[in-house]
VEXPA-622225 format. One record per residue: residue number from 1; x, y, z of N, C-alpha, C in turn. Coordinates in steps of 0.001 Angstrom, whole numbers, plus 500000, padded with zeros to 6 digits. Example, Ala and Ser with C-alpha at 12.3 -4.5 7.8 and 13.67 -1.06 7.14 Angstrom:
<ropas>
[ropa 1; [513190; 494310; 507800]; [512300; 495500; 507800]; [513200; 496700; 507800]]
[ropa 2; [512850; 497750; 507080]; [513670; 498940; 507140]; [512900; 500030; 507870]]
</ropas>
This chain:
<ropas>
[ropa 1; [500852; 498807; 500000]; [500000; 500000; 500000]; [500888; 501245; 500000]]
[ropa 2; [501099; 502227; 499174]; [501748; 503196; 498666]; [501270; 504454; 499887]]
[ropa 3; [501847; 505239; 500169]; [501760; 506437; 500868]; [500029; 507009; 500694]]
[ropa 4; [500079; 507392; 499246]; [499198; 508217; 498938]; [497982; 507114; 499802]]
[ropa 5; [497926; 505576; 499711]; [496708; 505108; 499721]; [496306; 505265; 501235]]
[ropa 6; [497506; 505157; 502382]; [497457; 505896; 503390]; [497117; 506635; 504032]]
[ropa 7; [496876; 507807; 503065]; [496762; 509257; 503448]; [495816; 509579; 502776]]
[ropa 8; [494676; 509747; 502886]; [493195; 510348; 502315]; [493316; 511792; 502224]]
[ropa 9; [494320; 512488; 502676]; [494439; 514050; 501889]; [495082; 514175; 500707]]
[ropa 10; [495366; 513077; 500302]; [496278; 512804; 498990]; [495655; 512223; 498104]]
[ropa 11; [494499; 511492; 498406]; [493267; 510886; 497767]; [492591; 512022; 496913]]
[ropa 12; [492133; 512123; 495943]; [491179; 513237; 494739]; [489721; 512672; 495344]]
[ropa 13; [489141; 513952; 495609]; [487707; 513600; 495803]; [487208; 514630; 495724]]
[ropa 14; [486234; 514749; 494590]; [485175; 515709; 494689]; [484476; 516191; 495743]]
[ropa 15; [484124; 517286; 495932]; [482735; 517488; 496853]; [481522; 517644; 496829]]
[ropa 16; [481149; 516403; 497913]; [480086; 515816; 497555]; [478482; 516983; 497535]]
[ropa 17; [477577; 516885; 496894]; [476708; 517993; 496922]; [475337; 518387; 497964]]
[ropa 18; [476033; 518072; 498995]; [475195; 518428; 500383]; [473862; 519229; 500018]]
[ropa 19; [473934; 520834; 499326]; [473109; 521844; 499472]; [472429; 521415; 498320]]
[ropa 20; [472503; 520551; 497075]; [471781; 520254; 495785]; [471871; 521630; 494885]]
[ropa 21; [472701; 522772; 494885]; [472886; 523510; 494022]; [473815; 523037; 493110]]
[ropa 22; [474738; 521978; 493141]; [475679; 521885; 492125]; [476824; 523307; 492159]]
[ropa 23; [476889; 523991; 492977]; [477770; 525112; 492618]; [479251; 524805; 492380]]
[ropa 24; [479660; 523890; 493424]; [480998; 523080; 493108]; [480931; 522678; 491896]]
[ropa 25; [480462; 522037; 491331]; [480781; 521468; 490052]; [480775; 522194; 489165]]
[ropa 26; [479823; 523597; 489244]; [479512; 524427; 487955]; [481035; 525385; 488260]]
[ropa 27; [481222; 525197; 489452]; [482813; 526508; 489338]; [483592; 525819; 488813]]
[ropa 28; [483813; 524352; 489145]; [484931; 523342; 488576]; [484717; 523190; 486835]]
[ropa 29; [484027; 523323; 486128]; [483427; 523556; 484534]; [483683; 524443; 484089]]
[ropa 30; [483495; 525748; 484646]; [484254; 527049; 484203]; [485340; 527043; 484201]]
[ropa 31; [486578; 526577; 485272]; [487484; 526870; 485472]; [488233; 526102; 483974]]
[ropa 32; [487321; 524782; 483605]; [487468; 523856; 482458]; [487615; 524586; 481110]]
[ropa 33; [486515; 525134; 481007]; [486300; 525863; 479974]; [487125; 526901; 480064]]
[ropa 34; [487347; 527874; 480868]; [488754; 528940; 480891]; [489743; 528215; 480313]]
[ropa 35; [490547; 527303; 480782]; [491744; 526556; 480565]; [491631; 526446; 478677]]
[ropa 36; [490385; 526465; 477633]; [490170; 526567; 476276]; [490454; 527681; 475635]]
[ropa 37; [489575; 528843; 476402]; [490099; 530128; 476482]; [491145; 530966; 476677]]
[ropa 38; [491481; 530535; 477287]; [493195; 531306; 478310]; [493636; 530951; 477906]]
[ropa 39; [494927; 531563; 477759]; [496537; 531434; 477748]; [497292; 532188; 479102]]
[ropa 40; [497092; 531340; 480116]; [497636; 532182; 481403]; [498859; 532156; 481470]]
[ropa 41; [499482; 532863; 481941]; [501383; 532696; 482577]; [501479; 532429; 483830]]
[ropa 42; [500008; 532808; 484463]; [500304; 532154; 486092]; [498917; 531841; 485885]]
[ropa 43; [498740; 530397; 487228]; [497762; 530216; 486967]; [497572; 529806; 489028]]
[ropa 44; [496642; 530324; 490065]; [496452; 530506; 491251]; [495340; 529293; 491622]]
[ropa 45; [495761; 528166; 492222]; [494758; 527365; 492484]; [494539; 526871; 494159]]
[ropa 46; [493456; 526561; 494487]; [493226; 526675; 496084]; [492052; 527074; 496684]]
[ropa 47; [491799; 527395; 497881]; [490621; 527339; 498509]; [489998; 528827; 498262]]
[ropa 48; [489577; 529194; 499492]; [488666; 530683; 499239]; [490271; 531819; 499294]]
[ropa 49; [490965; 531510; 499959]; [492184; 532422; 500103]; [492414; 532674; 498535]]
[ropa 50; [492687; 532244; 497648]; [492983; 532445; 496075]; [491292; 532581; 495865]]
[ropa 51; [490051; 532260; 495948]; [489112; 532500; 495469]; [488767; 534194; 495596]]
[ropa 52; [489085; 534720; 497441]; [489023; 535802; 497232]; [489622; 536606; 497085]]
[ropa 53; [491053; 536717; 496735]; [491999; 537435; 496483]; [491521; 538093; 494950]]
[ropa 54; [490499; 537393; 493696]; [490180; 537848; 493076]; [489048; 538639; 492838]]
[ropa 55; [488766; 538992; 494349]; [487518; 540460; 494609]; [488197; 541505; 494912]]
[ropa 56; [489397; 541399; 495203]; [490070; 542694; 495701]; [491134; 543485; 493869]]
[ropa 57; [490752; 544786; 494446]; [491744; 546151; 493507]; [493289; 545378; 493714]]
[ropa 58; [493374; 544390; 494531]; [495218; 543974; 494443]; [495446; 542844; 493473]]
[ropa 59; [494368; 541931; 493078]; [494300; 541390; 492191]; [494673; 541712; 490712]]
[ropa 60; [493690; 542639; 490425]; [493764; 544113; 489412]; [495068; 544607; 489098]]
[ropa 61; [495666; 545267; 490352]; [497093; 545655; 490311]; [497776; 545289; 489767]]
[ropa 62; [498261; 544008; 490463]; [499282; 543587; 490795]; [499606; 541584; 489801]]
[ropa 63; [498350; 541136; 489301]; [498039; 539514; 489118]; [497419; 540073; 487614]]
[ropa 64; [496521; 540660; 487467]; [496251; 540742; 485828]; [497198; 540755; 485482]]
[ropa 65; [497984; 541505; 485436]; [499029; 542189; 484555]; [500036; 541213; 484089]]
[ropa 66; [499634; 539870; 485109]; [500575; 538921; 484835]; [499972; 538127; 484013]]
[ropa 67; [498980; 538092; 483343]; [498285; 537250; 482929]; [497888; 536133; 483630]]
[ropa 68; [497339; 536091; 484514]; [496871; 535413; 485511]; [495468; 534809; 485490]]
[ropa 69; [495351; 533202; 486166]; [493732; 532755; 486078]; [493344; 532481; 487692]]
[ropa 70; [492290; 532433; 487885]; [492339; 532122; 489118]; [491526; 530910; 489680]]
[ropa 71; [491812; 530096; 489798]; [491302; 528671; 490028]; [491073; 528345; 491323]]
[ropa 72; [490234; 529984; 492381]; [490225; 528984; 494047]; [488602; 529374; 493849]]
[ropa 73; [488353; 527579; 494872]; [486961; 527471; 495429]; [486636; 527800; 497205]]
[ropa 74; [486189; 528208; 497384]; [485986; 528251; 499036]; [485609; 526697; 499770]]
[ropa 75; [485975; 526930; 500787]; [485815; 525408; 501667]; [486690; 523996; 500955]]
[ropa 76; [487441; 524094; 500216]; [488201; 523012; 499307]; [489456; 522571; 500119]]
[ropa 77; [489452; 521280; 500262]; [490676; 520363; 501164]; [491530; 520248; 499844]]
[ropa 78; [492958; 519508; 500187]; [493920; 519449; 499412]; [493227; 518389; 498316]]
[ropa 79; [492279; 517716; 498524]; [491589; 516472; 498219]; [490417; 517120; 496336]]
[ropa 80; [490019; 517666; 497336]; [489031; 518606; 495845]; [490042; 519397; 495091]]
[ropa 81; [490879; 520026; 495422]; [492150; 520513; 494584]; [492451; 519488; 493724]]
[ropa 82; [493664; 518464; 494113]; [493861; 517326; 493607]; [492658; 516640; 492454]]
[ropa 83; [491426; 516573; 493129]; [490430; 516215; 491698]; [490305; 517371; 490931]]
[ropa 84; [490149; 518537; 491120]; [490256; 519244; 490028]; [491176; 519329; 489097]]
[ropa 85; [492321; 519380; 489521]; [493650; 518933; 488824]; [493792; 517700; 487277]]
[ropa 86; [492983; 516815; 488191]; [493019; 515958; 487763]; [491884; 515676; 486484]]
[ropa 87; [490878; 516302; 486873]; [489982; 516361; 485671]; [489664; 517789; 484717]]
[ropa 88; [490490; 518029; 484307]; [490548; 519422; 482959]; [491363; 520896; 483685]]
[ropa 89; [491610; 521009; 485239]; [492021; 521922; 485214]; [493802; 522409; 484828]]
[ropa 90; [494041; 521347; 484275]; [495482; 521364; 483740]; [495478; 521413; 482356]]
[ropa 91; [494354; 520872; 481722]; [494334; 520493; 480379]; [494276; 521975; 479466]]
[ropa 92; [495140; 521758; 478230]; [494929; 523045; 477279]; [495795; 524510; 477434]]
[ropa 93; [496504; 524131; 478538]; [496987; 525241; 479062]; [499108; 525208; 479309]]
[ropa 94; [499704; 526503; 479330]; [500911; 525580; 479679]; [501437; 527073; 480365]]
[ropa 95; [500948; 527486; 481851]; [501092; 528693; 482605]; [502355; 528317; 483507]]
[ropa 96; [503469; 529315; 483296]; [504431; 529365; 483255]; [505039; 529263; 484643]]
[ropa 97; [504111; 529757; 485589]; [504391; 529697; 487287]; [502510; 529204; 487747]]
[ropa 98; [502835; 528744; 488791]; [501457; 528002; 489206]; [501526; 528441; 490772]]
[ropa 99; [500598; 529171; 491588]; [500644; 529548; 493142]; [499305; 528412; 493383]]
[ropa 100; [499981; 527573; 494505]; [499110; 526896; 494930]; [498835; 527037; 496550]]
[ropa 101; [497709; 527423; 496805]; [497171; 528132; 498381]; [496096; 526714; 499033]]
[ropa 102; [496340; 525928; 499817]; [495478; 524971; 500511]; [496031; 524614; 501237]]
[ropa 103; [495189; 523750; 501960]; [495182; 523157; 503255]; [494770; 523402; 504819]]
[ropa 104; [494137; 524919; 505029]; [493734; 525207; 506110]; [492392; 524642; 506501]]
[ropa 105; [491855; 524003; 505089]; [490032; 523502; 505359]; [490620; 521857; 505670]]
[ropa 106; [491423; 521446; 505912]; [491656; 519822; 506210]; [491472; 519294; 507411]]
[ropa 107; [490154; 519250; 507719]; [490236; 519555; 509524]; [490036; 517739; 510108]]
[ropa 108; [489926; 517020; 509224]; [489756; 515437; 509057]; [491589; 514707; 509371]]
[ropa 109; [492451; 515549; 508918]; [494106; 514961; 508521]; [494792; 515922; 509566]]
[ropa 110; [495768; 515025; 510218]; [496823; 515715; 510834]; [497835; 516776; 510146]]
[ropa 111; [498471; 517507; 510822]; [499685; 518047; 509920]; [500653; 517541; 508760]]
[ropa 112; [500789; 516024; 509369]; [501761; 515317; 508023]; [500740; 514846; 506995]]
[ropa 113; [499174; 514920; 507292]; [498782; 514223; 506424]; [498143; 515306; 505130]]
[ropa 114; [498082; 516505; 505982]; [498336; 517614; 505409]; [499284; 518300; 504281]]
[ropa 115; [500436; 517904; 504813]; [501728; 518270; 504056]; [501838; 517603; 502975]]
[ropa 116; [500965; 516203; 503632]; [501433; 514915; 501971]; [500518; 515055; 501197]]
[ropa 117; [499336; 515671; 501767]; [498603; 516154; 500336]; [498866; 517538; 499915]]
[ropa 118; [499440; 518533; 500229]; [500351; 519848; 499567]; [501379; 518926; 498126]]
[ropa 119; [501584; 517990; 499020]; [502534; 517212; 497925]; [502872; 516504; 497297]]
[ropa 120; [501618; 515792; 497342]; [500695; 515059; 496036]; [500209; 516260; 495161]]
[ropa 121; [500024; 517279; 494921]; [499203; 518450; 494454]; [500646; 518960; 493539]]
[ropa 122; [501686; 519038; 494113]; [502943; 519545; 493620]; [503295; 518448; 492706]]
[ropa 123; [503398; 516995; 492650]; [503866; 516026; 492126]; [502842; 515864; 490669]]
[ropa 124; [501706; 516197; 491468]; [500661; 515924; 489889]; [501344; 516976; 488859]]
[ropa 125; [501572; 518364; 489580]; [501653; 519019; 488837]; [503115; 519401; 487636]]
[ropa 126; [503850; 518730; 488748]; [505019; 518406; 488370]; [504999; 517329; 486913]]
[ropa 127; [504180; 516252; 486764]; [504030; 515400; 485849]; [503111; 515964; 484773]]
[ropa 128; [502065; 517034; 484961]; [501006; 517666; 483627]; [501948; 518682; 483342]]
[ropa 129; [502320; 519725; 483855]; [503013; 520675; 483671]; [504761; 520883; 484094]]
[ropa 130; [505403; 519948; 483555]; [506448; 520163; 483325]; [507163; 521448; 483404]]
[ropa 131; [507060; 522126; 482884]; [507768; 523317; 482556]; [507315; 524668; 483414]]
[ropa 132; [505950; 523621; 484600]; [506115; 525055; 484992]; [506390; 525366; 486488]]
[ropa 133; [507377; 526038; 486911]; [507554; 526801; 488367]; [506361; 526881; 489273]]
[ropa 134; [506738; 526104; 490334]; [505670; 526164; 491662]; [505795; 527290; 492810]]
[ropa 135; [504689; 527533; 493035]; [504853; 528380; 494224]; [503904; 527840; 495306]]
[ropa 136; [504313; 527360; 496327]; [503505; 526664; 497637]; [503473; 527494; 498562]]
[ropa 137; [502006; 528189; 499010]; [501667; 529619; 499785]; [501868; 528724; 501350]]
[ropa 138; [502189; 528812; 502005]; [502752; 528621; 503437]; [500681; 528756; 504220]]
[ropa 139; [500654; 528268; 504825]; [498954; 528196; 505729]; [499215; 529161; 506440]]
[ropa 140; [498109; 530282; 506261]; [498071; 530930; 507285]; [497635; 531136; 508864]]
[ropa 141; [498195; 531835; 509668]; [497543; 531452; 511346]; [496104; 531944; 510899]]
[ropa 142; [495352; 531236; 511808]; [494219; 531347; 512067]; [493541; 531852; 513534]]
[ropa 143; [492602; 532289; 514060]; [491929; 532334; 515204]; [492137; 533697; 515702]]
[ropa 144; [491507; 534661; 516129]; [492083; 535978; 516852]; [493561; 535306; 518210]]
[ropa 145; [493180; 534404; 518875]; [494481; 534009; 519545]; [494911; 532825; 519483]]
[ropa 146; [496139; 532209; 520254]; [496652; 530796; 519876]; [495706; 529828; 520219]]
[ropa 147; [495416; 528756; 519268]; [494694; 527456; 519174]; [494903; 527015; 518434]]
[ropa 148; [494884; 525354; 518783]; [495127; 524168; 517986]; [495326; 524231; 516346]]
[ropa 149; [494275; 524820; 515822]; [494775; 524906; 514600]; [495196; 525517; 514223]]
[ropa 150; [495949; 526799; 514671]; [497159; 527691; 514050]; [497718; 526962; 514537]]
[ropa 151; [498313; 526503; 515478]; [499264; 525282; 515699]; [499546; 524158; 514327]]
[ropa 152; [498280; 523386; 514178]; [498335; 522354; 513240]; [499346; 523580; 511765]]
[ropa 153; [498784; 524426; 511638]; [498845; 525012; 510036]; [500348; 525692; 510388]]
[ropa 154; [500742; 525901; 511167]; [502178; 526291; 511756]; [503366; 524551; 511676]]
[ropa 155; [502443; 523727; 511845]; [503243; 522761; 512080]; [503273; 522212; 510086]]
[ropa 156; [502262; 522222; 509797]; [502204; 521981; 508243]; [503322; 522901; 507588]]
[ropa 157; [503485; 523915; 507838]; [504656; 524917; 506902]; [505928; 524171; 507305]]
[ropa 158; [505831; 523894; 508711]; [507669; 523161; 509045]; [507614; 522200; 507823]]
[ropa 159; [506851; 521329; 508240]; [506998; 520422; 507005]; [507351; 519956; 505793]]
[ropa 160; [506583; 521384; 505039]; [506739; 521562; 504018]; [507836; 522105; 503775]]
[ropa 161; [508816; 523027; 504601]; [509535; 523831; 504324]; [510659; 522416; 504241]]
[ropa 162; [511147; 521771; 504866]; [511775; 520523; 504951]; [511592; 519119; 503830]]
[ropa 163; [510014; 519647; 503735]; [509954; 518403; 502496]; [510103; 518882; 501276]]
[ropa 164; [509408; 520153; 500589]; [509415; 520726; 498935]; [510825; 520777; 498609]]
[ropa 165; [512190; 521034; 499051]; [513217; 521521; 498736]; [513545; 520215; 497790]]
[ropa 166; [512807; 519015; 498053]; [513136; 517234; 497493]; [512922; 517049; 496212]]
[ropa 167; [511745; 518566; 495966]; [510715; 517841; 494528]; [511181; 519074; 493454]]
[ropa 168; [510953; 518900; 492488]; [511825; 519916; 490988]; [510715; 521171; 491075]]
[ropa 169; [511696; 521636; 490330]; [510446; 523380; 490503]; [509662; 523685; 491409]]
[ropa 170; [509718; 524082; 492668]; [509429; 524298; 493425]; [509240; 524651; 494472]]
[ropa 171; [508782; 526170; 495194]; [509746; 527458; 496179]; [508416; 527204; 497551]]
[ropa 172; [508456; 527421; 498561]; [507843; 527599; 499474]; [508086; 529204; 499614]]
[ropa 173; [506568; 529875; 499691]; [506471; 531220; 500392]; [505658; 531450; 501884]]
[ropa 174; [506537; 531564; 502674]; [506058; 531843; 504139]; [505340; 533561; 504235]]
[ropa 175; [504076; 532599; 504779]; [502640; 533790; 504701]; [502504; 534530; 505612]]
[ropa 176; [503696; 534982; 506751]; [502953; 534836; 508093]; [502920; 536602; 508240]]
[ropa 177; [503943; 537396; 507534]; [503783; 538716; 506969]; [503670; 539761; 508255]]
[ropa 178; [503896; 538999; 509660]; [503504; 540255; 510853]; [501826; 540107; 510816]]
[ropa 179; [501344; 538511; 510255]; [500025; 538978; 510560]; [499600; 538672; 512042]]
[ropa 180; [500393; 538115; 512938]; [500542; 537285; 514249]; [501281; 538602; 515194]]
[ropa 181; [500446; 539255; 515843]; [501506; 540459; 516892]; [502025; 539735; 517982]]
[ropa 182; [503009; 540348; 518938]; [503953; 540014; 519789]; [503069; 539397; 520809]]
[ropa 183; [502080; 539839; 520935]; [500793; 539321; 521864]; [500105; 537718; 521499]]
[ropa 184; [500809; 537727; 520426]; [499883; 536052; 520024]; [498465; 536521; 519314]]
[ropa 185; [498296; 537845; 518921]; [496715; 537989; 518473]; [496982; 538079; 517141]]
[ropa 186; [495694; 538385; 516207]; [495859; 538381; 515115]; [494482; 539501; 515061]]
[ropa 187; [494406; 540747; 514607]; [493772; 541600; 514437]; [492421; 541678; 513132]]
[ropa 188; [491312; 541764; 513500]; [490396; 542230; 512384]; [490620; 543085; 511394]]
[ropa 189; [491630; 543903; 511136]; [492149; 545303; 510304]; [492689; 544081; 509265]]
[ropa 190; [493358; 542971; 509721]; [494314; 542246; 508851]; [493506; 540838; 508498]]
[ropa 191; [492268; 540248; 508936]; [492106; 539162; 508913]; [490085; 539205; 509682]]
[ropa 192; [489458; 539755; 508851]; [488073; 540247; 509062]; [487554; 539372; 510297]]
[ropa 193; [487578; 537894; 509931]; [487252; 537225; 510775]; [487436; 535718; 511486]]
[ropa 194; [489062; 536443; 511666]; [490710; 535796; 511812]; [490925; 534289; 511038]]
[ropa 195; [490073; 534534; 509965]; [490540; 533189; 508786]; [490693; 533953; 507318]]
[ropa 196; [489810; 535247; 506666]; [490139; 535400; 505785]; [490804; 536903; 505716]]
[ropa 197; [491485; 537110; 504481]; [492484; 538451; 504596]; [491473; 539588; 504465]]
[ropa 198; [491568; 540935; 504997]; [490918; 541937; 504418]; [492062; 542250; 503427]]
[ropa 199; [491777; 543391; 502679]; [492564; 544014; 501828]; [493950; 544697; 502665]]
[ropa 200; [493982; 544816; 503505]; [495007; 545187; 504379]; [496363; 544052; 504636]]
[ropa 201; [495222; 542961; 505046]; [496178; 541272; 504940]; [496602; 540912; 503767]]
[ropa 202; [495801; 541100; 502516]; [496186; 540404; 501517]; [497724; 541526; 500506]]
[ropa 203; [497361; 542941; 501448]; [498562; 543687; 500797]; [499903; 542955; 501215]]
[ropa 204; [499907; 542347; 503155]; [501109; 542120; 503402]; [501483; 540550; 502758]]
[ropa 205; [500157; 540200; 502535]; [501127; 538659; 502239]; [501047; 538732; 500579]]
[ropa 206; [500323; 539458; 499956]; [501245; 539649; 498354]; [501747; 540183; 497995]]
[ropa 207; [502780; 541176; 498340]; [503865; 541669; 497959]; [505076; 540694; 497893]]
[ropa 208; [505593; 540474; 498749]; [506300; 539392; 498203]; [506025; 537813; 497250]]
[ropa 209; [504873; 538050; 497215]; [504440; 536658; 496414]; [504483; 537306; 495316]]
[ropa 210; [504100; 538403; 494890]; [503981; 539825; 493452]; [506115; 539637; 492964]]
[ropa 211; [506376; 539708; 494158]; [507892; 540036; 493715]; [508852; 538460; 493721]]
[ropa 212; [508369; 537799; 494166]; [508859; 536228; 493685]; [507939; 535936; 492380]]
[ropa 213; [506778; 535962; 491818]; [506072; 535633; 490269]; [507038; 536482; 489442]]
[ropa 214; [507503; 537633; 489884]; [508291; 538492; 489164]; [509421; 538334; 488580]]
[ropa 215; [510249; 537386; 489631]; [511479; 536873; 489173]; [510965; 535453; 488580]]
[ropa 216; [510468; 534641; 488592]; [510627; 533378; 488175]; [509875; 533551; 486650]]
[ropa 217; [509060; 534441; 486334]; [508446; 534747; 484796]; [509883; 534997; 484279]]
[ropa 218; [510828; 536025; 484824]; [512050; 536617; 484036]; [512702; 535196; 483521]]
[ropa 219; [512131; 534837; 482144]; [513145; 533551; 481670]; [514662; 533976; 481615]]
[ropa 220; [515303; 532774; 481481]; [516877; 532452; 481769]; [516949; 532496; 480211]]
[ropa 221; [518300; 532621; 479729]; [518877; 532267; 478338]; [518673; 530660; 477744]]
[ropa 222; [518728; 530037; 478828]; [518017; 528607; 478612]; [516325; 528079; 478015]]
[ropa 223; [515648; 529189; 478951]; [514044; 528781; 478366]; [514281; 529916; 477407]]
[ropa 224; [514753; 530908; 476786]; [514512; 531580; 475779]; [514703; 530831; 474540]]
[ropa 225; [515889; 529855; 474998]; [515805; 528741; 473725]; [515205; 527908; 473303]]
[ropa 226; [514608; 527516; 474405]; [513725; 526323; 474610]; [512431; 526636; 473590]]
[ropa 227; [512379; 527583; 473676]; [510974; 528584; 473496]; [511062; 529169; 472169]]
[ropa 228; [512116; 529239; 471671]; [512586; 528960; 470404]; [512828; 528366; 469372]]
[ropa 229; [512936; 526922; 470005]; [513068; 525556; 469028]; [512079; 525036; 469455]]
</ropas>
């Protein structure tokens, strides 16, 4: 029995349709049909953190310009990622850097089981998209003060930071941006309702994610050739 079969955050599974709207599936179809349409250079996949980063003027700014798609659903485990992946959201497309944001909705899997599905998600992607540069967004703290699961999502980044360095193309960006004060709190100005960013949070933790897409688009004399023949 192989790792992945082990670890059910590494497992692809749709989500299942509790409310009978189908909305999961109809966002997962679009995102299908974009991938026909588009020609992205980055392409942002993940939970509501990448879903809502594309309501905000920093999106606009700073991610159009890159030619950018945005592929997050709200409430999505590493698990519904992974099936999306797996059924058309790779297909048709060949986006040059890929930011992948999950794992804070995994409330079923421990930290390692966590990490091994961050990296099952990296490996798929590693095998459809070859050629393109990963970026793995670090989990952000959660809760106005310390509890268990900023713990768990603190313990998932060690992880990762120790395990991604193993696998090809592929950078870990640590999210934590001063959103955590000396007090252990985490403020409403930065984090509305200490899980998602206001526009204030999402300035500190994308600037440097804006200025790492920045360097890794700048091709080398190597992919200029590549890209040539």
């Amino acid at each position: 029995m192989s790792q992945e079969e082990l670890n059910s955050a590494a497992i692809p599974l749709p989500l299942k349709d509790v409310q009978g709207d189908n909305r999961w599936m109809s966002q997962h179809n679009r995102f299908v049909l974009e991938c026909k349409d588009k020609e992205p250079d980055v392409l942002f996949v993940g939970d509501s953190m990448v879903q809502l980063l594309h309501q905000y003027e920093l999106w606009r700014e700073l991610f159009s310009p890159l030619h950018a798609l945005n592929f997050g659903i709200g409430g999505d485990t590493t698990r519904q990622v992974l099936w999306r992946l797996q059924n058309g959201e790779l297909e048709n497309i060949r986006p040059k850097v890929i930011v992948l944001w999950v794992g804070t909705n995994n409330h079923d899997h421990t930290a390692e089981e966590v990490a091994g599905g961050i990296e099952a998600i990296v490996q798929l992607i590693n095998t459809q998209q070859p050629q393109a540069k990963v970026i793995v967004m670090g989990l952000l703290p959660r809760g106005e003060k310390p509890n268990p699961l900023r713990t768990k999502n603190d313990s998932v980044n060690h992880l990762l930071k120790a395990s991604l360095p193993k696998l090809p193309n592929v950078q870990f960006l640590d999210t934590d941006s001063g959103l955590v004060h000396s007090d252990g709190t985490i403020i409403c100005h930065d984090m509305f309702d200490f899980l998602h960013l206001t526009a204030a949070g999402y300035a500190k933790v994308c600037k440097p994610l804006h200025e790492l897409l920045l360097q890794l688009l700048e091709e080398t004399p190597e992919e200029k050739q590549a890209t040539l023949t």
